[in-house]
PDB file of N, H, CA, C and O in Angstrom:
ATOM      1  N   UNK A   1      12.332  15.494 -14.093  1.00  0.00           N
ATOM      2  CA  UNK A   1      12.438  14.049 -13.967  1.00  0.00           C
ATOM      3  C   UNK A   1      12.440  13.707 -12.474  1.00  0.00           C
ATOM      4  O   UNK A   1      12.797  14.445 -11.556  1.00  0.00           O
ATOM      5  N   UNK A   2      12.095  12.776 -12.417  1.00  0.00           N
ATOM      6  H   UNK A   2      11.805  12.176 -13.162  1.00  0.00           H
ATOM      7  CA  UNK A   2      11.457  12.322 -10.708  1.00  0.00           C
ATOM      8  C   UNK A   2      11.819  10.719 -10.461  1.00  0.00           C
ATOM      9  O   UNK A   2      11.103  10.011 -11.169  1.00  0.00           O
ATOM     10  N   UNK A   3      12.602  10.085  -9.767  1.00  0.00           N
ATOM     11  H   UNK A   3      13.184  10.660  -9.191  1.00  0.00           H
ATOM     12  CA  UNK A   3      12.671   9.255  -9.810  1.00  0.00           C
ATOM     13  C   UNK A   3      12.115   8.145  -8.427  1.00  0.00           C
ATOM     14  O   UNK A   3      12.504   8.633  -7.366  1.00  0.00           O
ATOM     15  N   UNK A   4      11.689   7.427  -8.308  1.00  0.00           N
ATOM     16  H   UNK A   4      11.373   7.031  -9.170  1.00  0.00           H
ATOM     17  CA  UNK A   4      10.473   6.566  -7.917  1.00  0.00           C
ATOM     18  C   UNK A   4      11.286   5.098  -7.315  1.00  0.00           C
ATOM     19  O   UNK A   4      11.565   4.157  -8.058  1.00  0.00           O
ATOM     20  N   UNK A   5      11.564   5.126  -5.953  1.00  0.00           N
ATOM     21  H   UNK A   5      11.337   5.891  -5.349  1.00  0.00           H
ATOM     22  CA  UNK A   5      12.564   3.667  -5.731  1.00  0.00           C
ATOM     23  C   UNK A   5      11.442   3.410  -4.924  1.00  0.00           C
ATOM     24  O   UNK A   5      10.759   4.180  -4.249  1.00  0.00           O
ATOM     25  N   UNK A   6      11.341   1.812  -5.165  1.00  0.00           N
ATOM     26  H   UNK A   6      11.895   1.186  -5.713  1.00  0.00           H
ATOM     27  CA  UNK A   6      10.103   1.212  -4.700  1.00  0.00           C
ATOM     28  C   UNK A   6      11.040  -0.387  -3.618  1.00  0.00           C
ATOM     29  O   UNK A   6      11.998  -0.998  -4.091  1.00  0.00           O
ATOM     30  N   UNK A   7      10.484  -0.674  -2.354  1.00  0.00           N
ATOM     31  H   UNK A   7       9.706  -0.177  -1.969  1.00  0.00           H
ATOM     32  CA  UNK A   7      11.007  -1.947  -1.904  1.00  0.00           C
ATOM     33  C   UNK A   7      11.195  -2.748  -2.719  1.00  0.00           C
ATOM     34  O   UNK A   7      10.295  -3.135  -3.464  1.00  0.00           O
ATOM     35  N   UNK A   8      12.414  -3.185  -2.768  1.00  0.00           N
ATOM     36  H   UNK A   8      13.145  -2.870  -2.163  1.00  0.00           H
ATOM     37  CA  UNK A   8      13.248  -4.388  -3.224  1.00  0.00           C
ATOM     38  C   UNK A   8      13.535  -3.868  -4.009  1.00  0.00           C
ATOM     39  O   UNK A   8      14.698  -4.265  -4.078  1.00  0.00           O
ATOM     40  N   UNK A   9      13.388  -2.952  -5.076  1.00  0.00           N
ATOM     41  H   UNK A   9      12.443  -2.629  -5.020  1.00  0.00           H
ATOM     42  CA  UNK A   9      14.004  -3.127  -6.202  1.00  0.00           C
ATOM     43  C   UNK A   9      15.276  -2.104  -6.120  1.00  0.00           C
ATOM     44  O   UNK A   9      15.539  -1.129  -5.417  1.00  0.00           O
ATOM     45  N   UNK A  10      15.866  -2.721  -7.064  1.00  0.00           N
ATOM     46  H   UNK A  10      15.653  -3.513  -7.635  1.00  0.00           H
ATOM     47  CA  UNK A  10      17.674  -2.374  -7.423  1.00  0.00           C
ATOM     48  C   UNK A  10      17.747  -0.891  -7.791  1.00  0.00           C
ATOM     49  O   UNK A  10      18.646  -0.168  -7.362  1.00  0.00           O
ATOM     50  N   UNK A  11      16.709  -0.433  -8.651  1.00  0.00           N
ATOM     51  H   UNK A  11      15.978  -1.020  -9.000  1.00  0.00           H
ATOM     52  CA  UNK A  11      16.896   0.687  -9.534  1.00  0.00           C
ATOM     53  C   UNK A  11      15.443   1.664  -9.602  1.00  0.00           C
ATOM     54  O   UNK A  11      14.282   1.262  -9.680  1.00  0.00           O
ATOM     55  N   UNK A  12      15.889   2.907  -9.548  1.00  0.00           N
ATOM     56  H   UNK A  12      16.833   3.233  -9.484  1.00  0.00           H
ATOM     57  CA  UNK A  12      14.668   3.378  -9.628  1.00  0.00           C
ATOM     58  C   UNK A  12      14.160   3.907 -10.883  1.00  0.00           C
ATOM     59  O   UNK A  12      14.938   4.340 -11.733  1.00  0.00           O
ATOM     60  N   UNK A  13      12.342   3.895 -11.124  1.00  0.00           N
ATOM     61  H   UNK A  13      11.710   3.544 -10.434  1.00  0.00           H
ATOM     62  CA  UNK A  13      11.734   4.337 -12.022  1.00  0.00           C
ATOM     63  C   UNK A  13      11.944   5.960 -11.980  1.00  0.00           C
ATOM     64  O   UNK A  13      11.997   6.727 -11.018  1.00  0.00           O
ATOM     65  N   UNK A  14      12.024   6.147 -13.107  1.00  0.00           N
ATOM     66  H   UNK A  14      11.981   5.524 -13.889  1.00  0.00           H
ATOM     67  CA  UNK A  14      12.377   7.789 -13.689  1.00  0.00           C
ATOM     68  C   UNK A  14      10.775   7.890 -14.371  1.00  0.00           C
ATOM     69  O   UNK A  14      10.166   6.939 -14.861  1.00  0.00           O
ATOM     70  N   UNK A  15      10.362   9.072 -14.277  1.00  0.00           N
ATOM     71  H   UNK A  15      10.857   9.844 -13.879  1.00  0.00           H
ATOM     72  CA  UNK A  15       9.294   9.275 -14.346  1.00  0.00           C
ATOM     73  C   UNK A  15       9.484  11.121 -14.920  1.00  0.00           C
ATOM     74  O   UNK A  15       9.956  11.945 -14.137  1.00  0.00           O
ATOM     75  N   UNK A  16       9.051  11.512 -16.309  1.00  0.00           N
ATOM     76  H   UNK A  16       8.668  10.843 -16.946  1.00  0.00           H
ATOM     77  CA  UNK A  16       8.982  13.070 -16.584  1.00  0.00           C
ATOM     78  C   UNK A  16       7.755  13.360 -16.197  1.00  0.00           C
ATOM     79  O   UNK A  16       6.815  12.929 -16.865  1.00  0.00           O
ATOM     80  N   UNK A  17       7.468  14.345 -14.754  1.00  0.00           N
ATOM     81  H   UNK A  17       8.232  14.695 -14.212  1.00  0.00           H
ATOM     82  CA  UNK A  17       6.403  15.105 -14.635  1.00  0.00           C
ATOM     83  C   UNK A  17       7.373  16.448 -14.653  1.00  0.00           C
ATOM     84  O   UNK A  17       8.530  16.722 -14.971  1.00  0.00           O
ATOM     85  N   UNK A  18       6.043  17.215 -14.046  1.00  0.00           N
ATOM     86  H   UNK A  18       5.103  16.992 -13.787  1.00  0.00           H
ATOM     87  CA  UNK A  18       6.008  18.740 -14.785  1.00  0.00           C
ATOM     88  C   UNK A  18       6.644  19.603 -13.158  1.00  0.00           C
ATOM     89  O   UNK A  18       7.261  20.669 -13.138  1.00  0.00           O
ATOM     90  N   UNK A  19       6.232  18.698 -11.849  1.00  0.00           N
ATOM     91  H   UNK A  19       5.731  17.832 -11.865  1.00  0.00           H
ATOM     92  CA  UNK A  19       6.592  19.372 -10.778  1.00  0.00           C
ATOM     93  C   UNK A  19       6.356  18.550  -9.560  1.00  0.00           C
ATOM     94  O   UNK A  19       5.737  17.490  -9.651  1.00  0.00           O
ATOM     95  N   UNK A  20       6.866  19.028  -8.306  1.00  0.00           N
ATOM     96  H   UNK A  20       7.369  19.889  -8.232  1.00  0.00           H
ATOM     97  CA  UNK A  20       6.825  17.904  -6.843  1.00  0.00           C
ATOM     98  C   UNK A  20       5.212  17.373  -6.600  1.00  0.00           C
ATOM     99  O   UNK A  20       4.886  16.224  -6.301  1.00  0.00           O
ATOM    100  N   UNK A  21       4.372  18.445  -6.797  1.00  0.00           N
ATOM    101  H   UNK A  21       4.637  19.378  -7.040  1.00  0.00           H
ATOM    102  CA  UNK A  21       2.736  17.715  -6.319  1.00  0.00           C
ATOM    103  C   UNK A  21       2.664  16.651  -7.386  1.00  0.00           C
ATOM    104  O   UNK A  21       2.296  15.507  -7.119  1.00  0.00           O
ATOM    105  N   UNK A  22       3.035  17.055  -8.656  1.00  0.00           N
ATOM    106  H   UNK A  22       3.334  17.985  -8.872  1.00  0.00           H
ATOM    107  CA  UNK A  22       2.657  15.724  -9.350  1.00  0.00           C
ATOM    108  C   UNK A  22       3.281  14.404  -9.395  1.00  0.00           C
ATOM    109  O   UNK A  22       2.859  13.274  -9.643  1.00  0.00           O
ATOM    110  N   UNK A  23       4.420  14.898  -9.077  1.00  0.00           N
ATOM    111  H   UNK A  23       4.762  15.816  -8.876  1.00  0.00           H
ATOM    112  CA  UNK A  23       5.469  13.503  -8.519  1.00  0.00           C
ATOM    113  C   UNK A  23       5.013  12.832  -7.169  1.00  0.00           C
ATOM    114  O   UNK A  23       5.208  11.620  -7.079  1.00  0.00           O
ATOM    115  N   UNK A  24       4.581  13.315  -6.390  1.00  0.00           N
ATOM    116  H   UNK A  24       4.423  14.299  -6.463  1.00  0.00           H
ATOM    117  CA  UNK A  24       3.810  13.107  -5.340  1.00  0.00           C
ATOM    118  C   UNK A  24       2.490  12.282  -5.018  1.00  0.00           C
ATOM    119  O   UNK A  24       2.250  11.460  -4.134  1.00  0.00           O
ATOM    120  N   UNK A  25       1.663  12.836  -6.133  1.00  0.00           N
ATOM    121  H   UNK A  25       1.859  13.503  -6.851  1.00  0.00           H
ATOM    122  CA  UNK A  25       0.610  12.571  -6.636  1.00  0.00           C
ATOM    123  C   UNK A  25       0.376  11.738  -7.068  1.00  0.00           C
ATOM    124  O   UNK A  25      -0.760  11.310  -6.862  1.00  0.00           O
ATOM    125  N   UNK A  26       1.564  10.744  -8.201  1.00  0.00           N
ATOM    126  H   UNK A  26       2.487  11.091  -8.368  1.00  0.00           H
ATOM    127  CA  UNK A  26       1.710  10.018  -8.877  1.00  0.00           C
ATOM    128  C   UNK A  26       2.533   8.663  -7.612  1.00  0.00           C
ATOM    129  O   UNK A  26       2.462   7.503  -8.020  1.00  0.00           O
ATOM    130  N   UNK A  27       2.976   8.800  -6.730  1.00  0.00           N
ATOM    131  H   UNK A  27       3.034   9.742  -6.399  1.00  0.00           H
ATOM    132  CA  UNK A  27       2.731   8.002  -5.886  1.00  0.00           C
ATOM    133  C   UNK A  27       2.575   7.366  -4.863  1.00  0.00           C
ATOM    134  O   UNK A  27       2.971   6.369  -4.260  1.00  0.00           O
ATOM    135  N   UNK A  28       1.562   8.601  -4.792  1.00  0.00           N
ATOM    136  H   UNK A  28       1.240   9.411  -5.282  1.00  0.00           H
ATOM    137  CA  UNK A  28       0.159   7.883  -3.673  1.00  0.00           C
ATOM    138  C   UNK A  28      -0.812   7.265  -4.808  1.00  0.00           C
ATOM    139  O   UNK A  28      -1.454   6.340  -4.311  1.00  0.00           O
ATOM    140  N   UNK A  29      -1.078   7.436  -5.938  1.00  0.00           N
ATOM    141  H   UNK A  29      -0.557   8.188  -6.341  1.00  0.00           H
ATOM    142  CA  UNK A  29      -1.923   7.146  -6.592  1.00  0.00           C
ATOM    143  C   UNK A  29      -1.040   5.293  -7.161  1.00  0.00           C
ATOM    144  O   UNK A  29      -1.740   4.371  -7.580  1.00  0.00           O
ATOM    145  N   UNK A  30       0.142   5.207  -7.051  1.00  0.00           N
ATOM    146  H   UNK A  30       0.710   5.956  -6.710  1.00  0.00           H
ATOM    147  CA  UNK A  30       0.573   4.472  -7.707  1.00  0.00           C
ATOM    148  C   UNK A  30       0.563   3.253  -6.390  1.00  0.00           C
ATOM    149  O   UNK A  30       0.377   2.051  -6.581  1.00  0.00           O
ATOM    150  N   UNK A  31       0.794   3.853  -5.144  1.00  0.00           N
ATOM    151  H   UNK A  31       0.946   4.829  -4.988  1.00  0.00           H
ATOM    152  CA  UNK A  31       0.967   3.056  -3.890  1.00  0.00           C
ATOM    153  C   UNK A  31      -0.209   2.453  -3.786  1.00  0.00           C
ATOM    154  O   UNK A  31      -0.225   1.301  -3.353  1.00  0.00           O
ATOM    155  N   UNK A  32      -1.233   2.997  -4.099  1.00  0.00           N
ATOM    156  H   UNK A  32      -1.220   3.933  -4.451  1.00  0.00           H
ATOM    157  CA  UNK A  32      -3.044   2.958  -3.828  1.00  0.00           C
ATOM    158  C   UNK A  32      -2.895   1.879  -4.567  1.00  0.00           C
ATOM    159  O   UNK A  32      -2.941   0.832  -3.920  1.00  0.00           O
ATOM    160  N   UNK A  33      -2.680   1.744  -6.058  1.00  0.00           N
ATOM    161  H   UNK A  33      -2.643   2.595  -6.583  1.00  0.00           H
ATOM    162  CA  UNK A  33      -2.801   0.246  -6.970  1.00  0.00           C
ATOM    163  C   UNK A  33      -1.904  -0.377  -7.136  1.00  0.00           C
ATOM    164  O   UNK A  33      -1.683  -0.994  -8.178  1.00  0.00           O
ATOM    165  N   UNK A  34      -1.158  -0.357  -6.112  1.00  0.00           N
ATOM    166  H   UNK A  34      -1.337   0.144  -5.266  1.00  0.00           H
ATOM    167  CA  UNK A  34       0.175  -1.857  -5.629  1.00  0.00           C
ATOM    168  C   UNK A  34      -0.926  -2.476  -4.582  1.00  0.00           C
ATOM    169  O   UNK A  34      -1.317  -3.643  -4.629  1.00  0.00           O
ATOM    170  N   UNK A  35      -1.258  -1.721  -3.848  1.00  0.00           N
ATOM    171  H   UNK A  35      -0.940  -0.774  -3.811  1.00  0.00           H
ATOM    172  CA  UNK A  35      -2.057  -2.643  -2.644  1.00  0.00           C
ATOM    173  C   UNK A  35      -3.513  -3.329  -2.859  1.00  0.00           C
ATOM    174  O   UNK A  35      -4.088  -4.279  -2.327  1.00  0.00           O
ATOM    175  N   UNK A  36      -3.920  -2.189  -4.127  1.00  0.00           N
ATOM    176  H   UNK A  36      -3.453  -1.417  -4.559  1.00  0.00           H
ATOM    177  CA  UNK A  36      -5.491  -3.078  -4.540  1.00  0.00           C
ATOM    178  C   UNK A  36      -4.620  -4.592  -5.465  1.00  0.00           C
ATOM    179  O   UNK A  36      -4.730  -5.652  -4.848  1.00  0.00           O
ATOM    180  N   UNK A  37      -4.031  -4.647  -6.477  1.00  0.00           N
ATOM    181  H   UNK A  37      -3.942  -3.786  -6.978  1.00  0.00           H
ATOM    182  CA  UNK A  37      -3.469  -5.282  -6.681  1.00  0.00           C
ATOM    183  C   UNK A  37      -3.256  -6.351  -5.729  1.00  0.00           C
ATOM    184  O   UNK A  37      -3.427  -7.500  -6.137  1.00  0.00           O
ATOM    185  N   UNK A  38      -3.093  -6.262  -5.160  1.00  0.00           N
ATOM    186  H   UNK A  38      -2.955  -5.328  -4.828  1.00  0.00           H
ATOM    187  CA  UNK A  38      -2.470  -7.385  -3.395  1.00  0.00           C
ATOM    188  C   UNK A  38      -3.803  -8.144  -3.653  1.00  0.00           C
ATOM    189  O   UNK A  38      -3.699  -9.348  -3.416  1.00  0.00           O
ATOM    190  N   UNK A  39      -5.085  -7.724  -4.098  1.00  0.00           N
ATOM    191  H   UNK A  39      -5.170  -6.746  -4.291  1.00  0.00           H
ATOM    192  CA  UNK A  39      -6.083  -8.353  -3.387  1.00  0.00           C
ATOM    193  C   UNK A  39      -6.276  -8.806  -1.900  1.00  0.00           C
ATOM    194  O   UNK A  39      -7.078  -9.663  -1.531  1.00  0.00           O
ATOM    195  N   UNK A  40      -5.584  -8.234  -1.257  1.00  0.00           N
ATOM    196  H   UNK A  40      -4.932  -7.537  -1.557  1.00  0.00           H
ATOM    197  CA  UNK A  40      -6.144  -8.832   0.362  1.00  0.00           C
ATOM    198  C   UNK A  40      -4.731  -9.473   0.667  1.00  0.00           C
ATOM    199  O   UNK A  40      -4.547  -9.773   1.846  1.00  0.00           O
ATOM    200  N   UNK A  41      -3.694  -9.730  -0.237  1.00  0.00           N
ATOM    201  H   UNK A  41      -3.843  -9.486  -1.195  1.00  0.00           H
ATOM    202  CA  UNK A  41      -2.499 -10.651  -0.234  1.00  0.00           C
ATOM    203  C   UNK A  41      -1.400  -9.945   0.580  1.00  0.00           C
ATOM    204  O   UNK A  41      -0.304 -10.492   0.695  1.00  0.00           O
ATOM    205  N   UNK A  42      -1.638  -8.802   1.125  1.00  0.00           N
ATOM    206  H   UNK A  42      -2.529  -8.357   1.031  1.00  0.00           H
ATOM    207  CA  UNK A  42      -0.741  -8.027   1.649  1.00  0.00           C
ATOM    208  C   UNK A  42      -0.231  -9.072   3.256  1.00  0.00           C
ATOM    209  O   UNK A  42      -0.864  -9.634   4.149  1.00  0.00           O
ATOM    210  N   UNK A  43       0.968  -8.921   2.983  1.00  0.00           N
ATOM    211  H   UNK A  43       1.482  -8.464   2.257  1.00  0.00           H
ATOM    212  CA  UNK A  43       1.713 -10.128   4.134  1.00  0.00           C
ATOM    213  C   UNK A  43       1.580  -9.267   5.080  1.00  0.00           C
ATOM    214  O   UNK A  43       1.533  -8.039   5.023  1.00  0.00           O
ATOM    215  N   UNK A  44       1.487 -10.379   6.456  1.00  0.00           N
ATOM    216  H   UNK A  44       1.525 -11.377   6.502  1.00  0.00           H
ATOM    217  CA  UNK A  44       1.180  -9.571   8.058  1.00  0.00           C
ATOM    218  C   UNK A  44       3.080 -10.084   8.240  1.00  0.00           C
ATOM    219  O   UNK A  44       3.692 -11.129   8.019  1.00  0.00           O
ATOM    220  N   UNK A  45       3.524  -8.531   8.813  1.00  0.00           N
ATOM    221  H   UNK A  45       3.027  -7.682   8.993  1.00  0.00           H
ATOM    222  CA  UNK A  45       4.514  -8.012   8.845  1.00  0.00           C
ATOM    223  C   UNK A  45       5.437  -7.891   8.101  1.00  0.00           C
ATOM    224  O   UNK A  45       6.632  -8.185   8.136  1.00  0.00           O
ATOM    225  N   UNK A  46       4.188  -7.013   6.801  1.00  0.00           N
ATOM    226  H   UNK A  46       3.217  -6.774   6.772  1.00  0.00           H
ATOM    227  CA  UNK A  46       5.059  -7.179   5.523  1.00  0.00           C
ATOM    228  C   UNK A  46       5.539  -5.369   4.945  1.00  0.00           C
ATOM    229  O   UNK A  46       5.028  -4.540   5.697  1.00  0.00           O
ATOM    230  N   UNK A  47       5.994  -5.026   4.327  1.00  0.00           N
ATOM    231  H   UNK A  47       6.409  -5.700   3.716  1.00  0.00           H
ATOM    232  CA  UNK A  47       6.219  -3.465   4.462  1.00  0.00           C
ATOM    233  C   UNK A  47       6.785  -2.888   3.045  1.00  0.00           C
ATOM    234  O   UNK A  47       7.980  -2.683   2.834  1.00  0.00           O
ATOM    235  N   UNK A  48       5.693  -2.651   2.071  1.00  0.00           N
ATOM    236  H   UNK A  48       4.722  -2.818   2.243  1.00  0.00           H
ATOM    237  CA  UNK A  48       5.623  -1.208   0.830  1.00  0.00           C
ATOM    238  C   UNK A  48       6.096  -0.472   0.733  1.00  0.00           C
ATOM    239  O   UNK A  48       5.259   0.400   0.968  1.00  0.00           O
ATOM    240  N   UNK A  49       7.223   0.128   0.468  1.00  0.00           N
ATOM    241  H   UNK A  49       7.903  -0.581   0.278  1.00  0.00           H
ATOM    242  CA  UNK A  49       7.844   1.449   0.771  1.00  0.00           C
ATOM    243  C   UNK A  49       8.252   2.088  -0.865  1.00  0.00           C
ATOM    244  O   UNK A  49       8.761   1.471  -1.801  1.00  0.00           O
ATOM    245  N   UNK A  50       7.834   3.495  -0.801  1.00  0.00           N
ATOM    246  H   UNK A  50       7.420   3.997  -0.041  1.00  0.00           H
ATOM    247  CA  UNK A  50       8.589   4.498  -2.010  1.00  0.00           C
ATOM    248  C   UNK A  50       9.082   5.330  -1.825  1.00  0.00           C
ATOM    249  O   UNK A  50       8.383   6.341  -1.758  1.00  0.00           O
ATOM    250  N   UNK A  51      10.513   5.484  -1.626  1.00  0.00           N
ATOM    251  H   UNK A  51      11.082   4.663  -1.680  1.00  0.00           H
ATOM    252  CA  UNK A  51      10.912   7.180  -1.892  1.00  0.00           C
ATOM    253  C   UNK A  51      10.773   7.882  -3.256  1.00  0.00           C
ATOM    254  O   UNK A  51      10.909   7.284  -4.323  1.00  0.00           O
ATOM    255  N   UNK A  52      10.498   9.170  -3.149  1.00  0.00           N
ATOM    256  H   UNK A  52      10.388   9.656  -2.282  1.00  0.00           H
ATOM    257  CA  UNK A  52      10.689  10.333  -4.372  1.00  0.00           C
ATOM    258  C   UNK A  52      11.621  10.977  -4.189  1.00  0.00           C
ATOM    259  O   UNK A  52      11.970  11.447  -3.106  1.00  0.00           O
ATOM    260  N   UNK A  53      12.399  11.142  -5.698  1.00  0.00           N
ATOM    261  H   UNK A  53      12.116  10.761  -6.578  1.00  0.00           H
ATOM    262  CA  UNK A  53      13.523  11.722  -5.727  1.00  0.00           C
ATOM    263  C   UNK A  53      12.978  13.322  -6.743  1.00  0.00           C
ATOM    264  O   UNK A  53      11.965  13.623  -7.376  1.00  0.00           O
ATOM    265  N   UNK A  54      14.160  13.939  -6.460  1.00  0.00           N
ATOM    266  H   UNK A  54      14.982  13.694  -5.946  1.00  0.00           H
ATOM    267  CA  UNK A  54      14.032  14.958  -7.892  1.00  0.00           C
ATOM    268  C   UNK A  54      14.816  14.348  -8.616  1.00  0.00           C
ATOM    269  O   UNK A  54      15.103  13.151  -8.641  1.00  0.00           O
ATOM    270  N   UNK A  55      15.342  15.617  -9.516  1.00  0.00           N
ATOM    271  H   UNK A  55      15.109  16.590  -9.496  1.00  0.00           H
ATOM    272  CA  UNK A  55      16.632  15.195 -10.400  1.00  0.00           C
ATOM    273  C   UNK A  55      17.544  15.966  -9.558  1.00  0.00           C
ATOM    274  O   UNK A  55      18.220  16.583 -10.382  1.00  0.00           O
ATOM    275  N   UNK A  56      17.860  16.214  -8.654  1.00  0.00           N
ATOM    276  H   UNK A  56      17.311  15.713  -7.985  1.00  0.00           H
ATOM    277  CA  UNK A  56      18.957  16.518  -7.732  1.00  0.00           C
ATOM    278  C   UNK A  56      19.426  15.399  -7.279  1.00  0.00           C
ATOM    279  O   UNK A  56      20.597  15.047  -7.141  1.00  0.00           O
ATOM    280  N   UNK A  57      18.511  14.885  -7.066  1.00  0.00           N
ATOM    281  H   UNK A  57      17.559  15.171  -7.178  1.00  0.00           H
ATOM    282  CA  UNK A  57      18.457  13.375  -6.117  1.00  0.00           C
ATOM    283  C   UNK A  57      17.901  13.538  -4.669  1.00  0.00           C
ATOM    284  O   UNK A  57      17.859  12.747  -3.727  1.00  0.00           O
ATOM    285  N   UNK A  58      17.466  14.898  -4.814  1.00  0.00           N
ATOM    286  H   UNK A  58      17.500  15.541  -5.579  1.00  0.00           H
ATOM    287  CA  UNK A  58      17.092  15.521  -3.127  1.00  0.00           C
ATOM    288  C   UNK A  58      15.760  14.027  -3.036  1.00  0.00           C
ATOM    289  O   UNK A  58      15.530  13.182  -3.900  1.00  0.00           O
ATOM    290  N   UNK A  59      15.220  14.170  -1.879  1.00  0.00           N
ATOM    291  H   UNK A  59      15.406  14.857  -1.177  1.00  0.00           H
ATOM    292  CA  UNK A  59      14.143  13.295  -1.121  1.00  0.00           C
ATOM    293  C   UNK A  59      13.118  14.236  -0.938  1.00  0.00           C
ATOM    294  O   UNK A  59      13.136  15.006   0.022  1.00  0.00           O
ATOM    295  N   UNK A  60      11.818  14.237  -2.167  1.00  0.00           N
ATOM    296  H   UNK A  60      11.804  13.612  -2.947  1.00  0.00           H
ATOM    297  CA  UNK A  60      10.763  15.068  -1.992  1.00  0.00           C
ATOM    298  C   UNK A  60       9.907  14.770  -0.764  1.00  0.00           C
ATOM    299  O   UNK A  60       9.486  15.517   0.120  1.00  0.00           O
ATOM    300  N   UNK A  61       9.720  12.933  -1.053  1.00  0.00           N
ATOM    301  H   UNK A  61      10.062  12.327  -1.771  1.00  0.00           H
ATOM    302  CA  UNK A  61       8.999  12.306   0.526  1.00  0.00           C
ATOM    303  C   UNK A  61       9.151  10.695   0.122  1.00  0.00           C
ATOM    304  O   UNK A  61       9.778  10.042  -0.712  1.00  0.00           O
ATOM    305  N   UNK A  62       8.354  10.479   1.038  1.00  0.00           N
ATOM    306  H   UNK A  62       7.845  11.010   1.715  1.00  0.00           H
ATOM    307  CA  UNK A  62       8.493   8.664   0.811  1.00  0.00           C
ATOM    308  C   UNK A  62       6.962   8.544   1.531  1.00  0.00           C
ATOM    309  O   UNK A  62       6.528   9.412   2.288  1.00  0.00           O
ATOM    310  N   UNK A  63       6.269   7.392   1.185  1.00  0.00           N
ATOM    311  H   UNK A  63       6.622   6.687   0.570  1.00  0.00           H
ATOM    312  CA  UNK A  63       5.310   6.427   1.772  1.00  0.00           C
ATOM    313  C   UNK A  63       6.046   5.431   2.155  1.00  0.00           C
ATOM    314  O   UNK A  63       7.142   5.163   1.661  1.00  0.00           O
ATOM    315  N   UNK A  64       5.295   4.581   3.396  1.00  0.00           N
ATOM    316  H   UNK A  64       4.405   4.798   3.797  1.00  0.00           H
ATOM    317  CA  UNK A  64       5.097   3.410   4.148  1.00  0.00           C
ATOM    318  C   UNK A  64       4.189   2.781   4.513  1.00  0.00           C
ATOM    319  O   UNK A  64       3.494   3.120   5.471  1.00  0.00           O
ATOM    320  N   UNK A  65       4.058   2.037   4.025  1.00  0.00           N
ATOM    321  H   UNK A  65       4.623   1.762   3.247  1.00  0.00           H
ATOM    322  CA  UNK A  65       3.064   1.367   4.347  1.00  0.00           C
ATOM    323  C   UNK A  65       3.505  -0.213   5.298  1.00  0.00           C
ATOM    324  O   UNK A  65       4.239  -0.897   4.585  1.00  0.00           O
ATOM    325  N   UNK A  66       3.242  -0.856   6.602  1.00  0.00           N
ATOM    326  H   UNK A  66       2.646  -0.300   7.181  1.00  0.00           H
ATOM    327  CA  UNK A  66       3.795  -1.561   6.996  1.00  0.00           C
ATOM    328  C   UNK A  66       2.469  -2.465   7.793  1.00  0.00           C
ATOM    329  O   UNK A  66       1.541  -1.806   8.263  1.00  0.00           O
ATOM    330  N   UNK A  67       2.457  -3.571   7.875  1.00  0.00           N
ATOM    331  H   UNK A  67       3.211  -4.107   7.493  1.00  0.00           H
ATOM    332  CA  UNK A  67       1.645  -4.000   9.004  1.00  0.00           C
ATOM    333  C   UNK A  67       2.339  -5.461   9.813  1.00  0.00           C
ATOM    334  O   UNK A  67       3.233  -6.189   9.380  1.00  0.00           O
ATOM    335  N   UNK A  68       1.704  -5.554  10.900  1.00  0.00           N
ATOM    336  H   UNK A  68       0.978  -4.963  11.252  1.00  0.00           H
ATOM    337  CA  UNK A  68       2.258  -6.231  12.026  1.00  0.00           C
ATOM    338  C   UNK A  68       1.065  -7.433  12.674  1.00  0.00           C
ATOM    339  O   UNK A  68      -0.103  -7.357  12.293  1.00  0.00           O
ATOM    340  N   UNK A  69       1.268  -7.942  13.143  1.00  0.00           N
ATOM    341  H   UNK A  69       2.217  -8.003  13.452  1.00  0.00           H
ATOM    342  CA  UNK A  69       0.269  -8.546  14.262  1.00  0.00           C
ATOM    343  C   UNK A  69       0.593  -8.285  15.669  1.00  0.00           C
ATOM    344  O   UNK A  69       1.680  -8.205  16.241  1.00  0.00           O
ATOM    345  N   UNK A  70      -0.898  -8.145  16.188  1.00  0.00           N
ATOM    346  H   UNK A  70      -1.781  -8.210  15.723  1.00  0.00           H
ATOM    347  CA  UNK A  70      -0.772  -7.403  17.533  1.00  0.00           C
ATOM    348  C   UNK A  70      -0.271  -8.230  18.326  1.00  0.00           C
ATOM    349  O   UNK A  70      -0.550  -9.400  18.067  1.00  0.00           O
ATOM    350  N   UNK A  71       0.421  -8.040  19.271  1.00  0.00           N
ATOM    351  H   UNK A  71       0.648  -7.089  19.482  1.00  0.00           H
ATOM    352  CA  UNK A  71       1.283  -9.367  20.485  1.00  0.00           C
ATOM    353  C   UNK A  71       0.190  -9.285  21.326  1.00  0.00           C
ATOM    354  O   UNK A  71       0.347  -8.375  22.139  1.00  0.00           O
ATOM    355  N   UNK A  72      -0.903  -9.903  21.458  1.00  0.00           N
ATOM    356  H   UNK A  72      -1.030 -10.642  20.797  1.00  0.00           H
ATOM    357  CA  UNK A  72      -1.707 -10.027  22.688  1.00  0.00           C
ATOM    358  C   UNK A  72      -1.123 -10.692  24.268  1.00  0.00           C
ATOM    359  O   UNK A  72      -1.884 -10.749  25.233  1.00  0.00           O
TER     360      UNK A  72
END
């Protein structure tokens, strides 16, 4: 069991895969269709974030995704 905390939210998704690449796997693939989703709507200095858990609760990894506007 793998559990999946995504920005803002309270609680994380539990998810049964079989091992860490696929927990892994599952989201970058899941991060990929939060942002197509966005259609283009993605806020400037706005910021996506997922950690992966095991069932230890250890921290397999996390994505970020963040963007800014440049200070010219």
């Amino acid at each position: 069991m793998y559990a999946f905390k995504w920005t803002g939210e309270k609680t994380a998704t539990k998810v049964e895969l079989p091992d860490e690449q696929a927990a892994w796997s599952q989201a970058v693939i899941t991060t990929g269709q939060m942002l197509r989703e966005l259609d283009g709507a993605f806020p400037m200095n706005g910021a996506l974030e997922v950690e992966v858990r095991d069932e230890a609760g250890q921290t397999v990894g996390w994505i970020s995704v963040t963007s800014g506007k440049h200070p010219h």
